[in-house]
KETI-992208 format. One record per residue (C-alpha): residue number from 0; x negated, y negated, z negated; chain. Coordinates in steps of 0.25 Angstrom, whole numbers. Layout:
site k = NUM, east = X, north = Y, up = Z, c = A
...
END
This chain:
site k = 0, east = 0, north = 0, up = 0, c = A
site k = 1, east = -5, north = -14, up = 4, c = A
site k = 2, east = -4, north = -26, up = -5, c = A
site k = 3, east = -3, north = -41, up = 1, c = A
site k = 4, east = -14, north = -50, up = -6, c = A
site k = 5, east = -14, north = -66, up = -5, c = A
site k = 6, east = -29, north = -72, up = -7, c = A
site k = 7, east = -33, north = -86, up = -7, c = A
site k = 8, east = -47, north = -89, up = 3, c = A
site k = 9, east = -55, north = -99, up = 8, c = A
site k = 10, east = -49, north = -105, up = 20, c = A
site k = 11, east = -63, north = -101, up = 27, c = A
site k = 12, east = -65, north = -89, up = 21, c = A
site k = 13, east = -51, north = -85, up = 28, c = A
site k = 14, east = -52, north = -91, up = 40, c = A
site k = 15, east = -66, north = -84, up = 41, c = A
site k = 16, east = -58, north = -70, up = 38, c = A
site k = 17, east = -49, north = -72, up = 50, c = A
site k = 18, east = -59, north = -76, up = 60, c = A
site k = 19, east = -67, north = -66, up = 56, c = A
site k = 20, east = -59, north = -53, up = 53, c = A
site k = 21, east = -46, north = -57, up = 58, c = A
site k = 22, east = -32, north = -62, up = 49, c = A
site k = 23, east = -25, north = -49, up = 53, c = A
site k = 24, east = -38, north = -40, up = 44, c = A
site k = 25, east = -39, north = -49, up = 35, c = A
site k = 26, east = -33, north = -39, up = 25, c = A
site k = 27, east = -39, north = -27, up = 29, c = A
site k = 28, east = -53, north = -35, up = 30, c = A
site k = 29, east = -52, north = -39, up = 14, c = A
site k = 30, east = -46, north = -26, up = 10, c = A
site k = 31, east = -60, north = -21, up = 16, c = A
site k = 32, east = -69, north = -30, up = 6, c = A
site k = 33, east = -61, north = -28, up = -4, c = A
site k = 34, east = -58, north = -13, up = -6, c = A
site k = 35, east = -71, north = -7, up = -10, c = A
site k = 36, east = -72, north = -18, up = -21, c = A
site k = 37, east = -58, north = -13, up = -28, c = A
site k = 38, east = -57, north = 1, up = -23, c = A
site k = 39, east = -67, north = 13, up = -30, c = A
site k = 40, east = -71, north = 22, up = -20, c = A
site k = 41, east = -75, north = 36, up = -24, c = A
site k = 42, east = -88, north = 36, up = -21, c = A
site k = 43, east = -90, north = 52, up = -25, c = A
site k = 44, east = -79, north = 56, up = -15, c = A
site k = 45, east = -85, north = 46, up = -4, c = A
site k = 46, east = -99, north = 54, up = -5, c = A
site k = 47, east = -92, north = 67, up = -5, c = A
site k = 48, east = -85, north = 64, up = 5, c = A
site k = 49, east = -98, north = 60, up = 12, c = A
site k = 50, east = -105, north = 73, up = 8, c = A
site k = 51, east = -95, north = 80, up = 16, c = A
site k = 52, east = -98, north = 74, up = 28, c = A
site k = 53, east = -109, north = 82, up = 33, c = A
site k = 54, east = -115, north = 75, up = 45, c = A
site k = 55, east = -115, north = 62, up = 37, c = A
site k = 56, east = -124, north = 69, up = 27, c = A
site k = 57, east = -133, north = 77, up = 36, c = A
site k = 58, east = -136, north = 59, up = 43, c = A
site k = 59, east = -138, north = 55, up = 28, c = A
site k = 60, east = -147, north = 67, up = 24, c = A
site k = 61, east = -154, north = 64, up = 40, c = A
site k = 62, east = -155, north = 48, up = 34, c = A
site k = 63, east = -161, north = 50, up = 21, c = A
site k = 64, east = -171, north = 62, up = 25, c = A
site k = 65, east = -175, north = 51, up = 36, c = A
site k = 66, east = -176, north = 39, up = 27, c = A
site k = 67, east = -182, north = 45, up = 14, c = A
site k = 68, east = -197, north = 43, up = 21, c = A
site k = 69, east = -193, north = 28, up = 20, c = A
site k = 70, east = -194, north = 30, up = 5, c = A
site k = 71, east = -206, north = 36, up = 4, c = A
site k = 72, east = -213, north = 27, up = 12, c = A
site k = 73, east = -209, north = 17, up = 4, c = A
site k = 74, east = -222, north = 11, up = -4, c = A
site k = 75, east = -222, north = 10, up = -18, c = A
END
């Protein structure tokens, strides 16, 4: 369910916000910002989730074996 809100901005800061992303996105633009500021995320079920997805972790295991040399190159 959806819930109309009325804020108060800068006239500039408005009119900035139409020209740029367009009056009729406005809402779905703001919600976009402001959702993962107010919202809790699972992070344990996202990384699950992740873990599941095999290619993704057979590139992220390719990228860290291939990057880990960059650590032990580094000086101390």
């Amino acid at each position: 369910m959806q819930k109309k809100l009325t804020i108060t901005l800068d006239e500039q800061v408005y009119e900035g916000l139409c020209r740029v992303i367009g009056q009729q996105y406005l809402s779905q633009f703001i919600e976009r910002l402001v959702r993962p500021h107010v919202i809790e995320t699972d992070l344990e079920f996202g990384y699950r989730q992740m873990a599941l997805d095999e290619a993704h972790e057979f590139e992220a295991l390719e990228w860290a074996e291939a990057t880990i040399g960059d650590v032990c190159d580094e000086t101390q």
